[in-house]
FIPA-835669 format. One record per residue (C-alpha): z negated, y, x; residue in one letter. Coordinates in Angstrom, 2 decimals, padded with zeros to 5 digits. Each point is the difference from the previous one (the first is absolute). Layout:
<sites>
SITE        w        v        u  r
SITE        Z        Y        X  A
...
</sites>
This chain:
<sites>
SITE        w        v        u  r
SITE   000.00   000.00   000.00  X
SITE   001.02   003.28   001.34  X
SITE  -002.70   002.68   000.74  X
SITE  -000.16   002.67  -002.36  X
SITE   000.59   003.35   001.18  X
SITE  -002.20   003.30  -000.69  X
SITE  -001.33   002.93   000.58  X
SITE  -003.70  -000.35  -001.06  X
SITE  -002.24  -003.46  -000.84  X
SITE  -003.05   000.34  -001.17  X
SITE  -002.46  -002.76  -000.18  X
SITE  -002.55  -000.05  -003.23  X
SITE   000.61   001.08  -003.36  X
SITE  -003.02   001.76  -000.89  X
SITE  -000.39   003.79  -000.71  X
SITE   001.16   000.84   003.30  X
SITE   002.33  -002.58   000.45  X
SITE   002.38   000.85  -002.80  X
SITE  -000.97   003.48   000.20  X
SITE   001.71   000.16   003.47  X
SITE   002.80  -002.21  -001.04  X
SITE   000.53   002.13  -003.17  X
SITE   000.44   003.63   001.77  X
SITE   001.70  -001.16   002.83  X
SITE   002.73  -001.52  -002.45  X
SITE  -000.37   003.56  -001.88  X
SITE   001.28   001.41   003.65  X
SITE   003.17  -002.22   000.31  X
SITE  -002.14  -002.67   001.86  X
SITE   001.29  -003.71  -000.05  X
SITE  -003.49  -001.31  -000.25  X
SITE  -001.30  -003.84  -000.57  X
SITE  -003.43  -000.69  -001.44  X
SITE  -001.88  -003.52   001.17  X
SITE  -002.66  -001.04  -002.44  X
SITE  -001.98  -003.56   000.27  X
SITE  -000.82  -000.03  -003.28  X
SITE   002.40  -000.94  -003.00  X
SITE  -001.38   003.42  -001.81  X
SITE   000.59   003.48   001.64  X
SITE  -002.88   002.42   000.24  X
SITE  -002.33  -001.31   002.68  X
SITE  -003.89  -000.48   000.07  X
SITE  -000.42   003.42  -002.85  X
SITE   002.27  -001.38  -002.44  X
SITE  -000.94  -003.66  -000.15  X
SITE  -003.34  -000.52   001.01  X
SITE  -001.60   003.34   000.72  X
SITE   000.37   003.23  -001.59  X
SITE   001.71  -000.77  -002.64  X
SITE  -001.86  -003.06  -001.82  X
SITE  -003.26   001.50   001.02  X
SITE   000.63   003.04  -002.18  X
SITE   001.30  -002.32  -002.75  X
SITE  -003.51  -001.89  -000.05  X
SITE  -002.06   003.10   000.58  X
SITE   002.18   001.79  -002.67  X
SITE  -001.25  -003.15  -002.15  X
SITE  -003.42   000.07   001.14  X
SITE  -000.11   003.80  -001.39  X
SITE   001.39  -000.89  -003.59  X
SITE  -002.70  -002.84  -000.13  X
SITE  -002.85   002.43   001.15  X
SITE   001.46   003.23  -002.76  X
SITE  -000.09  -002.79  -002.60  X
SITE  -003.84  -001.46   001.03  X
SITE  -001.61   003.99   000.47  X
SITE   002.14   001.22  -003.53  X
SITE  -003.06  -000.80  -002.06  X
SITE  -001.86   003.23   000.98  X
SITE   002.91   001.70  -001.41  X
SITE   000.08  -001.81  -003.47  X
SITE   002.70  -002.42   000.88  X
SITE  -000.70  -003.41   000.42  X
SITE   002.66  -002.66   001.02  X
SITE  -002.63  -003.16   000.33  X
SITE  -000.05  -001.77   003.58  X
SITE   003.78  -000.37   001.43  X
SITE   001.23  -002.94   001.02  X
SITE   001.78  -000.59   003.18  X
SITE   002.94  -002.52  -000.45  X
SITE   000.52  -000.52   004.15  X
SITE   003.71  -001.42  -000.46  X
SITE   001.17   002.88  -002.28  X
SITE  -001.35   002.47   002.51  X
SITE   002.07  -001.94   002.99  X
SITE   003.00   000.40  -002.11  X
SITE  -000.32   003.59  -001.03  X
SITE  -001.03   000.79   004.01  X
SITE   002.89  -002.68   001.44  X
SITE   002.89   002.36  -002.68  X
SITE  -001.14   003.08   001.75  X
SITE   000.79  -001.68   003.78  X
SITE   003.40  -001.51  -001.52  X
SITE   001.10   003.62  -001.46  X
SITE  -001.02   001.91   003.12  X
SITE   001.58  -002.79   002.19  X
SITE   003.15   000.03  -001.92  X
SITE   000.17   003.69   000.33  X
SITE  -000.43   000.29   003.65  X
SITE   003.35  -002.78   000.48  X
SITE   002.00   002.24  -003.09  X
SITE  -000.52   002.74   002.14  X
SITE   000.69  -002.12   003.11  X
SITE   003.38  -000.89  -000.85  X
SITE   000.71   002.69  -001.73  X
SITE   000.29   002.46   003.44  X
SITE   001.26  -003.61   001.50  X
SITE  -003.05  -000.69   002.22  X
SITE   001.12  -003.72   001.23  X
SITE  -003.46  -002.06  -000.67  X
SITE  -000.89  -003.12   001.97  X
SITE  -002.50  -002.39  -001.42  X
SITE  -001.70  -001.50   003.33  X
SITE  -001.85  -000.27   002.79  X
SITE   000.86   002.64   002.70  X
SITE  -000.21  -000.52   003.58  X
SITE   001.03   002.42   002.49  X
SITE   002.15  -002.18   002.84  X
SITE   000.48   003.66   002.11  X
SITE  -000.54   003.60  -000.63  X
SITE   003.43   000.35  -002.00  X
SITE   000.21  -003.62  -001.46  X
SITE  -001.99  -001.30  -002.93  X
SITE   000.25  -003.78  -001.55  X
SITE  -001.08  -000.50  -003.18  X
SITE  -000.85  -003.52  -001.50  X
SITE   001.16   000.02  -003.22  X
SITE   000.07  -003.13  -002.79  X
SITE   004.24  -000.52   001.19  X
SITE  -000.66   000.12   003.58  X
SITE  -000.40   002.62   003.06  X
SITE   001.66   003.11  -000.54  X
SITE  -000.09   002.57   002.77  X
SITE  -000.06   003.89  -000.46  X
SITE   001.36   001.89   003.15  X
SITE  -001.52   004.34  -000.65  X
SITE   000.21   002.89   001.55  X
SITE  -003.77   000.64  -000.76  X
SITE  -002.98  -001.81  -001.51  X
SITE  -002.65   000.99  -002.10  X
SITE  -003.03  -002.82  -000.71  X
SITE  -001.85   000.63  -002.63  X
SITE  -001.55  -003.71  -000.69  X
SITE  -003.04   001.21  -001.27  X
SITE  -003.99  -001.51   000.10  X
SITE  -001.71  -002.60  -001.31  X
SITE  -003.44  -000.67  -001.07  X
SITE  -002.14  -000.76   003.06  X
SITE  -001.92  -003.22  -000.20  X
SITE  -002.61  -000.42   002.62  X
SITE   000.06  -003.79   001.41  X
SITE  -004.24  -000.51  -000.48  X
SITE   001.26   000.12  -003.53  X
SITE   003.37  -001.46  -000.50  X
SITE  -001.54  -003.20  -001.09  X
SITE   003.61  -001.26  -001.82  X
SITE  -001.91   000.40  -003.04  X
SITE   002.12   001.77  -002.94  X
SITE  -003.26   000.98  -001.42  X
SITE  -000.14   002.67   003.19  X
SITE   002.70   002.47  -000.86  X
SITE   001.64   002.66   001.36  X
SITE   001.24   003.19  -002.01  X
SITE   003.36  -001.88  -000.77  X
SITE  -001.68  -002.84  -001.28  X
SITE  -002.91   001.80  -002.08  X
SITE   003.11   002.06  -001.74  X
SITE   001.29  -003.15  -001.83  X
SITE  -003.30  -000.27  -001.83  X
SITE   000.53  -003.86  -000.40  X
SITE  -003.79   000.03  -001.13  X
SITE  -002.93   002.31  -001.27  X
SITE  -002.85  -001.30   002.80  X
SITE  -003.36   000.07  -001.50  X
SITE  -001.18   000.99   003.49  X
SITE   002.07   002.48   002.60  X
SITE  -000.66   001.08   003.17  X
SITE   002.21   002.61   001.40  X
SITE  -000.27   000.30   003.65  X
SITE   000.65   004.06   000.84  X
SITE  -000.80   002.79  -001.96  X
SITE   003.54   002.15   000.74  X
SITE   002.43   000.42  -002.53  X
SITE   001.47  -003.11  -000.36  X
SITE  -003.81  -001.85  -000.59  X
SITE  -000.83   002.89  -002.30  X
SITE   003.35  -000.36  -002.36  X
SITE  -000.05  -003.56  -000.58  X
SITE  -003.74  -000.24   000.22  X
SITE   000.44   002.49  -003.14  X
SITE   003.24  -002.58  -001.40  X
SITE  -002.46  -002.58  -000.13  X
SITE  -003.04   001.60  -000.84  X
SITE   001.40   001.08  -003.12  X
SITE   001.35  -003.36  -000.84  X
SITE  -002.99  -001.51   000.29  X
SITE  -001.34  -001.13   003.41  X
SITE  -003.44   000.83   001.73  X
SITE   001.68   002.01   002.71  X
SITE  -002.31   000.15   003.51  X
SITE   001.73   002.33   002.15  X
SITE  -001.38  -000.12   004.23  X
SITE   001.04   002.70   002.33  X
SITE  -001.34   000.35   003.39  X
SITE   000.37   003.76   000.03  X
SITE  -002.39   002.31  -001.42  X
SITE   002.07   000.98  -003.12  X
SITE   002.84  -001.53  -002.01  X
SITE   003.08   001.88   000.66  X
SITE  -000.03   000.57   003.12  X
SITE   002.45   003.24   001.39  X
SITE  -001.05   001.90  -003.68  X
SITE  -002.33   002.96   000.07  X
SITE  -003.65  -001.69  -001.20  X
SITE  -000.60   002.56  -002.89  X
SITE   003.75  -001.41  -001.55  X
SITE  -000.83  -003.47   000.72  X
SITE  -003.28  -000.29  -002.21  X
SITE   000.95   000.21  -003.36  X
SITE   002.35  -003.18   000.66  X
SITE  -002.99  -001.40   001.45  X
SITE  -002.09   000.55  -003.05  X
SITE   002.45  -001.11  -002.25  X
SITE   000.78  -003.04   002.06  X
SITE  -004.12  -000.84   000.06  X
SITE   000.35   000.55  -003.81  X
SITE   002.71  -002.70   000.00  X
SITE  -000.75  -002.11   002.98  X
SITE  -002.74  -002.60   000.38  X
SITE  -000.70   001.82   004.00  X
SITE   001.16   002.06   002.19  X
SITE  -001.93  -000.76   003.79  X
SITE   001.34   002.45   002.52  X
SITE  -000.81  -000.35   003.65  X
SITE   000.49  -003.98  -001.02  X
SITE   001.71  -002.47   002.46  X
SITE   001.60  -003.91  -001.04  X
SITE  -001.55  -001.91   002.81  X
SITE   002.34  -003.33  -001.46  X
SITE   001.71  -001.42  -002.49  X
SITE  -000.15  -003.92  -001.34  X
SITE   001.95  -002.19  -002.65  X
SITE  -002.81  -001.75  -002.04  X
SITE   001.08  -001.66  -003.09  X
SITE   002.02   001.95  -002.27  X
SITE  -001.61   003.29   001.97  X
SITE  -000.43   002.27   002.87  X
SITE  -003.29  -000.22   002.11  X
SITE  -000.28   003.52   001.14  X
SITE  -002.65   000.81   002.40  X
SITE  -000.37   003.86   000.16  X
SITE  -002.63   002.91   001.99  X
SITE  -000.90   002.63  -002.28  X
SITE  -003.05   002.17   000.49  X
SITE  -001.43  -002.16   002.88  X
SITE  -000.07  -002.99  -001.82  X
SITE   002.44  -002.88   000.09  X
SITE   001.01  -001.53  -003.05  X
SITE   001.74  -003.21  -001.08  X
SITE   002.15   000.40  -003.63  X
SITE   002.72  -002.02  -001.79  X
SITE   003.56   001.67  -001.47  X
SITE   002.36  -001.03  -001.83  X
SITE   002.97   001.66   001.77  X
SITE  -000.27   002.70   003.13  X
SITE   002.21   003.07   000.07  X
SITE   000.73   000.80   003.64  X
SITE   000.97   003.95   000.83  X
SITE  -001.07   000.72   003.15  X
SITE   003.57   001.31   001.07  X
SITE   003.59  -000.37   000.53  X
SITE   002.04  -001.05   002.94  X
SITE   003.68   000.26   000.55  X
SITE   002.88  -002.30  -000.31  X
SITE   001.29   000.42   003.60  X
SITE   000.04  -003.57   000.70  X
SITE   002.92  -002.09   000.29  X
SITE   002.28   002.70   000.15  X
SITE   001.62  -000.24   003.54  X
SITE  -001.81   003.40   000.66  X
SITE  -000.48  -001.98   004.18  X
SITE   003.92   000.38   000.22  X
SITE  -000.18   003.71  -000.80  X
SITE  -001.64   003.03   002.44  X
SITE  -002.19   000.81  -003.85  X
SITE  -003.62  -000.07   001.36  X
SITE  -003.21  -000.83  -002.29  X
SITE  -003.67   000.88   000.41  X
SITE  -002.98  -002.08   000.42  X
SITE  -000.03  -000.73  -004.01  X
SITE   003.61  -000.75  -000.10  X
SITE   001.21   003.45  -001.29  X
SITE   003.14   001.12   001.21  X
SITE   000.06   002.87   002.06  X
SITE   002.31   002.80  -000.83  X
SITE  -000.02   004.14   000.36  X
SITE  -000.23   002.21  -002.12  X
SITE   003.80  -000.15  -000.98  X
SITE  -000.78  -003.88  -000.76  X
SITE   002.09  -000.63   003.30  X
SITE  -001.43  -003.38   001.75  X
SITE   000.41  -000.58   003.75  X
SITE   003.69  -001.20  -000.85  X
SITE   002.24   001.97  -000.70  X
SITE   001.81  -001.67  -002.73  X
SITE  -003.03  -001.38  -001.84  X
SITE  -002.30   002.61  -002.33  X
SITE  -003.15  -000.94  -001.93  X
SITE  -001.25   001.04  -003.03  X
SITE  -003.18  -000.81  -002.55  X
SITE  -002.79  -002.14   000.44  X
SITE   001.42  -001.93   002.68  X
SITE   000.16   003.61   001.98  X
SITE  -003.72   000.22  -000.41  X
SITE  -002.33   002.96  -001.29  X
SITE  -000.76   000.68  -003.46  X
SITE   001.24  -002.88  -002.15  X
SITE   001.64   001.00  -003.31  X
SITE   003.62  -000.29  -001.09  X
SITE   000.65   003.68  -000.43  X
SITE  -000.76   000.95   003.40  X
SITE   002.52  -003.20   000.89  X
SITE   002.16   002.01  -002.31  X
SITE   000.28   003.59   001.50  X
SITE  -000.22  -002.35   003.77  X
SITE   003.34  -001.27  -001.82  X
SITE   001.89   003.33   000.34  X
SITE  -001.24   000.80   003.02  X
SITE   001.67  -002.60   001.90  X
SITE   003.01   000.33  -002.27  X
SITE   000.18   003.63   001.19  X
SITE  -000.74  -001.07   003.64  X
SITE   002.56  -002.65   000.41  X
SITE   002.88   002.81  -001.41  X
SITE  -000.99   002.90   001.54  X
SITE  -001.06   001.75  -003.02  X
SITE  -003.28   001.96  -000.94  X
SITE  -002.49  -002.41   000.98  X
SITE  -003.34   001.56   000.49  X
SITE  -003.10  -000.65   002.46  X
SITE  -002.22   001.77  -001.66  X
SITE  -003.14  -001.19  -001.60  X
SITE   000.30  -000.79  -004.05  X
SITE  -002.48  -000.20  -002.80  X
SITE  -000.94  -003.56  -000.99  X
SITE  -002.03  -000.43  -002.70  X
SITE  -002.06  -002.90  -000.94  X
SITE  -000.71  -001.52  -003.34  X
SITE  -002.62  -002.50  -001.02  X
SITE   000.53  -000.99  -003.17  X
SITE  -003.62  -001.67  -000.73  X
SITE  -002.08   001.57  -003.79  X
SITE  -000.15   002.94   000.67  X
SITE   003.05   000.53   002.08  X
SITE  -000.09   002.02   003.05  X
SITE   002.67   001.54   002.20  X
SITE  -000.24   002.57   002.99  X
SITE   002.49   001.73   002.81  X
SITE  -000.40   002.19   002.81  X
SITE  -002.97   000.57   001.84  X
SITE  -003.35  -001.93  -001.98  X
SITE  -002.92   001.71   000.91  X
SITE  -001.47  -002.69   002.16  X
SITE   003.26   000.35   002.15  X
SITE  -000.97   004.05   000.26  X
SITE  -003.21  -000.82   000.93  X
SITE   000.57  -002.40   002.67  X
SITE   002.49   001.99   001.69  X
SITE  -001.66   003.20  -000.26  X
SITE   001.94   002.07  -002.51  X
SITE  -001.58   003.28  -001.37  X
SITE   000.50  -001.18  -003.66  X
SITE  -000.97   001.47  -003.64  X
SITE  -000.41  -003.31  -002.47  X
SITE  -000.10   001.01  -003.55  X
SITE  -000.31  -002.22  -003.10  X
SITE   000.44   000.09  -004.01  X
SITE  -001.03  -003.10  -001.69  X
SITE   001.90  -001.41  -002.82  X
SITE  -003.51   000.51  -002.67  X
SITE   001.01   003.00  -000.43  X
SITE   004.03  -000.90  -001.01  X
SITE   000.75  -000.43  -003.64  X
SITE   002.85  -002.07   000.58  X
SITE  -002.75  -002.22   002.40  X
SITE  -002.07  -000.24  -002.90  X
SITE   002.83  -001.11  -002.84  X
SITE   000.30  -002.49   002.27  X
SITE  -003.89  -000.79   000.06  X
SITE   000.58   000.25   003.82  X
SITE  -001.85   002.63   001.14  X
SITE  -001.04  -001.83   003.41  X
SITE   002.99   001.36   002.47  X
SITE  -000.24   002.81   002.08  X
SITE   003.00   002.13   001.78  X
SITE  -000.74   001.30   003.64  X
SITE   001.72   002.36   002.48  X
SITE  -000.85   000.35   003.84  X
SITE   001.53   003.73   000.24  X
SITE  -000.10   001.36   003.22  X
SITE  -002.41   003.16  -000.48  X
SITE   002.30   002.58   002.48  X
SITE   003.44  -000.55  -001.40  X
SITE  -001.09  -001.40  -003.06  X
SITE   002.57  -002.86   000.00  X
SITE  -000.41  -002.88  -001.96  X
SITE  -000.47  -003.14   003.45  X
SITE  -000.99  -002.67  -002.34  X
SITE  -000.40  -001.01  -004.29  X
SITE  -002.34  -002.97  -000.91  X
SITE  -000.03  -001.29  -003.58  X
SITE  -001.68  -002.40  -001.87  X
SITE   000.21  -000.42  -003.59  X
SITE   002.24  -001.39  -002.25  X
SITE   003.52  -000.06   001.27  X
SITE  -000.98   001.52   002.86  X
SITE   003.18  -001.77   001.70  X
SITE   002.31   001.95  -002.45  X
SITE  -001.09   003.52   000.71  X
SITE  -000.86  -000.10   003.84  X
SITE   004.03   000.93   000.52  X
SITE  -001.08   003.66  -000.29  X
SITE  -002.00  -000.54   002.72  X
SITE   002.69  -001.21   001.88  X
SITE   002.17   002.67  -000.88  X
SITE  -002.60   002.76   000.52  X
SITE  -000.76  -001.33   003.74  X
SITE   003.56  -000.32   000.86  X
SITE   000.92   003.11  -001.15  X
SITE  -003.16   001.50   001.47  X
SITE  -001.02   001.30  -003.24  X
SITE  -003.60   001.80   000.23  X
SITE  -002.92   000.02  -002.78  X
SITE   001.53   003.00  -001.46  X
SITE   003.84  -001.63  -000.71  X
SITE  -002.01  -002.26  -002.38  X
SITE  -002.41   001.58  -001.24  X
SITE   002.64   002.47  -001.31  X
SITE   002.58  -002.82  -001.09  X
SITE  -000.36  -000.18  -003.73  X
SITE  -000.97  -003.77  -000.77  X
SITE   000.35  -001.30  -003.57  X
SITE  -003.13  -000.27  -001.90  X
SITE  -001.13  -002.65  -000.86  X
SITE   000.82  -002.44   002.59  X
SITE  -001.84  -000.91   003.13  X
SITE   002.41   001.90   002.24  X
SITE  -001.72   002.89  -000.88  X
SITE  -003.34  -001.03   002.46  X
SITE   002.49   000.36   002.56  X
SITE  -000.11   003.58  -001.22  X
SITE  -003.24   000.50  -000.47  X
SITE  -001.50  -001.82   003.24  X
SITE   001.97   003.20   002.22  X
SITE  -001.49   002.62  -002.90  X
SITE  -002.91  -001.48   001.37  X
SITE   000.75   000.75   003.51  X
SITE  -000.38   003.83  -001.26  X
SITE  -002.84  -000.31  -002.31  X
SITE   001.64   000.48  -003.34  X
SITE   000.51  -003.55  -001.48  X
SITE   000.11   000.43  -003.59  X
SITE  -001.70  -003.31  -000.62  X
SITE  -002.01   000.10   002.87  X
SITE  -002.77   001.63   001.99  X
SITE   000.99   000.75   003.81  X
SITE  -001.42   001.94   002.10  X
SITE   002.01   003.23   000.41  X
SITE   002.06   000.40   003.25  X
SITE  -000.32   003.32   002.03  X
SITE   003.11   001.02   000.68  X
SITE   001.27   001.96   002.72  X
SITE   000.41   004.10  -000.35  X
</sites>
């Protein structure tokens, strides 16, 4: 079989992946697009983002219809029919899959269903069901992705200890969970299951859950979650993992004392590491880091010049959307266009009860490096559109920088707190200062307007709020 000619491969079809693939084709590119998997999308759209938000979008309905009663509506206890849910979840992953290849072939992306293997830096084989097939490129961009990180003490080949990708095909309601790490992934399904009905026991061996979130935004998760949760032990370490019976032996420290329980399944989240095996990366100049990261500046250039990297597999923050933007930066890069070096805004979303979301600079990050900073705060009691949804236990933050007044960082935590931390974004990147919102008309009522009202606060004339009045300069 002859080798098939191009001008860009990229390998993984995640939100980077096909990002890339898709603008370079936009810009006259001859581009082919590797995926292992039968299904396009990558870890977000099968067995991450995607069906997480699906359950936790689930696990909200179930909780509206259980708390309703207060408000004179009463539904009775739901029941959870586990195969209907799979189906409803498994339609979303077809639909978005089958969009992503429409749009494929539609701007003729060529898409190879295999096993990619770089043989040199300008020849890829992929093993696909008909045979080898090999790709010869004028530049590369990997984008395989991570995976769930499974440490050996407790990869036991016992299905009962899952991973994230396992835990999100809800094959069973455990009567007893342990979730092993408080970040976001423990604290989103820990809330999936929760709400279906197991006794969730979350362990992490920091001091708080959340770890990387501003302490004041991560509590009101954490009393929700202990509302909702059997336990949550922080500064808690697994000290080993057993099969007994139809259970897990867990032997755990926690407050100085070691303890011995049984579980019916263990949710592993400690981490994720990336899918830069196997791939032939040895017959390339690409360089990785002591976790297995490829290394690449801060055009996503790697040490060879035909091969970029972009995503998880690129290391830093984890999410698909800053694999997305990392997308048209190496587009750009590889033909000459506007690519850009400089620093963007990347916000983070976890999507737990009560959602919370932040960008910029958190006010643990201005403390630690030393930043002269002005933190200011309104808290969602005092929204009306907080309290139609009998949510009044978010809060909406700034870190303002006190000279130039410029808006550095936006916390939020609150219900859909992941839908209106954009302005945020926007306001940092377009270095936006308290003022430019406190004088942007926001729609009343809606929870956009404590974006609003947290910079009136900066000045000391909140309408629905106290603050101390700021002196300002003559």
């Amino acid at each position: 079989m002859e080798p098939i000619q191009t001008d860009l491969v990229v390998v993984g079809a995640g939100p980077g992946g096909y990002t890339a693939a898709f603008y370079a084709a936009d810009l006259d590119q001859k581009v082919v697009l590797v995926e292992r998997e039968p299904r396009l999308g990558g870890v977000c759209l099968n067995c991450g983002c995607i069906p997480s938000k699906a359950l936790l979008h689930a696990a909200h309905t179930l909780n509206v219809a259980r708390e309703a009663s207060h408000w004179g509506l009463d539904f009775g206890e739901p029941r959870v029919d586990l195969n209907r849910l799979r189906a409803w979840k498994e339609s979303i992953l077809q639909k978005l899959g089958n969009g992503v290849s429409q749009l494929a072939q539609r701007r003729q992306v060529q898409v190879l269903t295999g096993r990619a293997y770089f043989e040199d830096s300008t020849t890829l084989r992929i093993e696909t069901a008909a045979g080898q097939q090999f790709v010869k490129y004028q530049k590369a961009i990997v984008a395989t992705g991570s995976k769930a990180a499974m440490p050996k003490a407790f990869d036991l080949g016992n299905p009962r200890i899952m991973t994230s990708t396992e835990a999100l095909d809800v094959e069973e309601i455990p009567p007893k969970l342990l979730v092993v790490g408080g970040g976001y992934i423990g604290m989103e399904l820990g809330t999936v299951y929760a709400t279906l009905g197991s006794q969730v026991v979350v362990v992490e061996a920091a001091e708080n859950i959340l770890t990387g979130a501003d302490p004041d935004l991560a509590r009101p998760i954490a009393n929700r979650a202990a509302q909702r949760f059997k336990e949550i032990r922080t500064r808690a370490k697994v000290l080993d993992m057993a099969t007994k019976g139809p259970q897990i032996r867990v032997v755990l420290e926690w407050n100085g004392e070691r303890l011995e329980e049984l579980y019916d399944r263990v949710l592993v989240s400690v981490g994720r590491v990336p899918n830069a095996d196997d791939l032939g990366l040895e017959n390339t100049r690409v360089t990785r880091d002591d976790k297995g990261f490829i290394e690449v500046d801060e055009y996503q250039q790697t040490q060879d010049p035909a091969i970029l990297a972009i995503g998880d597999i690129a290391g830093g923050v984890l999410l698909a959307h800053k694999a997305s933007r990392e997308a048209r930066i190496a587009v750009e890069r590889i033909l000459g266009e506007s690519a850009t070096a400089e620093d963007f805004i990347i916000p983070a979303v976890v999507f737990t009860d009560p959602e919370l979301a932040w960008c910029g600079v958190t006010e643990a990050e201005a403390r630690a490096k030393g930043l002269e900073v002005e933190v200011v705060k309104f808290p969602w009691s005092a929204s009306g559109r907080a309290l139609t949804f009998d949510r009044p236990d978010g809060m909406t933050k700034l870190v303002v920088d006190p000279g130039t007044e410029r808006v550095l960082g936006v916390g939020i935590v609150g219900h859909g707190a992941g839908e209106l931390i954009a302005e945020g974004v926007v306001a940092i990147e377009m270095g936006a200062t308290a003022m430019d919102l406190a004088l942007s008309v926001h729609p009343h009522p809606t929870l956009s307007e404590t974006m609003m009202e947290c910079a009136e606060v900066f000045y000391g004339h909140a309408t629905h709020a106290i603050a101390r009045r700021r002196k300002r300069e003559a």
